[in-house]
N, C-alpha and C positions, 0 to 999 in steps of 0.2 A: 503600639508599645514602644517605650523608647530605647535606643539600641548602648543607651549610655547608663548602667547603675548608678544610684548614689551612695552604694554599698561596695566601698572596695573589698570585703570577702568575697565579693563570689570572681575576683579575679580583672573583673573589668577598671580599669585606672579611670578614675574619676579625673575631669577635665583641671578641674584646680588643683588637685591633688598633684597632678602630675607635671603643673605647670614649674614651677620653680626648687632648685634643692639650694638653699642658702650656705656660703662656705663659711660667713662670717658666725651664723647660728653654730656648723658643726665646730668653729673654733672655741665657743663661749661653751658647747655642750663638752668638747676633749679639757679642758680646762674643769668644767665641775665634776666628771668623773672621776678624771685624775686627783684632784683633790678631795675626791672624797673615798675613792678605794685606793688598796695600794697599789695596783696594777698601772702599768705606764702600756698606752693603747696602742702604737707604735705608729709608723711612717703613714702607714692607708687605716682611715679613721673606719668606715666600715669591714675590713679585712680584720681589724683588732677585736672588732666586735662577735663576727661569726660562729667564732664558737662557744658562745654564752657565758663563760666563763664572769668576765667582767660584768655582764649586764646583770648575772645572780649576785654576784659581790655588790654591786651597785644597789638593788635593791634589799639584801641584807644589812645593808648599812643605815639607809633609809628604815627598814622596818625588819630589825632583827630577827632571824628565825624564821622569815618568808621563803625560803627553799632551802629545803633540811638537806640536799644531796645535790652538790655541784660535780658533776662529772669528769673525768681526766678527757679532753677532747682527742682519741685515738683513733675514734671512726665516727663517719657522720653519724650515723644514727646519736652517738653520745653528744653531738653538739647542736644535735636538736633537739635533745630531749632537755637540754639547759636551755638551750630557747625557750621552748614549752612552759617550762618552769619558772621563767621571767615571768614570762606574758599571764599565765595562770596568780601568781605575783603583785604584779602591778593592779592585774583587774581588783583581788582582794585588796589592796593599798587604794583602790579608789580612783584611779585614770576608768574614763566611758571606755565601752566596748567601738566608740567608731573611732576612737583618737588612736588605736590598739595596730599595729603592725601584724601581717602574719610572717611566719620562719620563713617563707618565699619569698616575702621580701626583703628579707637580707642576703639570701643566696643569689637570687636571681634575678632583682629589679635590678638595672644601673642607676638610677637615677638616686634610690633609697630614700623619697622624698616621703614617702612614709613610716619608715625607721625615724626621721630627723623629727617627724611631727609626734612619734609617741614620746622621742624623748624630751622634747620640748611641755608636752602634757604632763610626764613625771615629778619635772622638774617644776612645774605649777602647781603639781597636788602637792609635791613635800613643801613648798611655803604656805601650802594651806594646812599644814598641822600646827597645832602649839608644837610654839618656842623651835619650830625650823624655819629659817629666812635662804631661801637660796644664794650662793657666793655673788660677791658685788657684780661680775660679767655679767651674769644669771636673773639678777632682779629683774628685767625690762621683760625677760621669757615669762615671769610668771602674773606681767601685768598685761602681755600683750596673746589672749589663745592662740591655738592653730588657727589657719585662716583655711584651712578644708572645712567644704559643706557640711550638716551635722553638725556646728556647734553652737547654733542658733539658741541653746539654752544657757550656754555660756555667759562670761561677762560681753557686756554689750557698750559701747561708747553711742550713750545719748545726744551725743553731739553731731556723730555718723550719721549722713544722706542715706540714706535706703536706697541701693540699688547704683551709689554713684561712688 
């Protein structure tokens, strides 16, 4: 059996996954946030994010009415229960379930190289609705998938060597 999932839920970090966290990505990602909710994410782009708060406004804004109850973040449980509430969210909005972060990994990964790739997949599904075009930083995110395993159903460049 192999000692490496390709399944980041069950905890194990997949080798690519874990390979790189992009700053220039998290810069184009604090940019489409910011302009698109009202919230300003502050100094630490993951610490702004942890308590779900923005990520539920984010996807209310994308697709109004996707979390009826964003919580005052007072105690953890309230700011993972807005986690929860993204992620259950999104999944209905139409991101896969392997492009999908868990609440662990925004508490306790350092790297958040999985946080960065749901919301690079967000921002791919909202230009795949009518009449949404992601902000100009953004366009390349929603022409370019995650490069995590699993998205081999994705868009595919026929031009790309297999394997090189």
């Amino acid at each position: 059996m192999s000692s490496v999932s390709p399944c980041p839920a069950d905890g194990v970090p997949h080798p690519q996954l874990a390979q790189k966290y992009d700053p220039q990505r998290e810069r184009e990602l604090r940019a489409w946030i910011e302009g698109t909710t009202p919230r300003r994410i502050g100094d630490s782009f993951m610490d702004g994010l942890k308590d779900g708060v923005i990520l539920c406004e984010l996807i209310n804004k994308l697709q109004p009415g996707s979390v009826q109850k964003v919580n005052e973040p007072t105690q953890n449980w309230h700011k993972l229960e807005n986690i929860g509430n993204f992620l259950r969210a999104i999944t209905r909005y139409g991101v896969k379930p392997h492009d999908i972060f868990e609440a662990n990994d925004l508490f306790e990964n350092p790297t958040h190289t999985q946080v960065q790739s749901t919301l690079i997949a967000l921002a791919s599904q909202g230009s795949a609705e009518p009449g949404m075009t992601p902000p100009e930083p953004l366009k390349h995110l929603a022409l370019a998938p995650p490069t995590h395993a699993g998205t081999h159903d994705d868009k595919v460049d026929p031009n790309e060597v297999p394997g090189g």
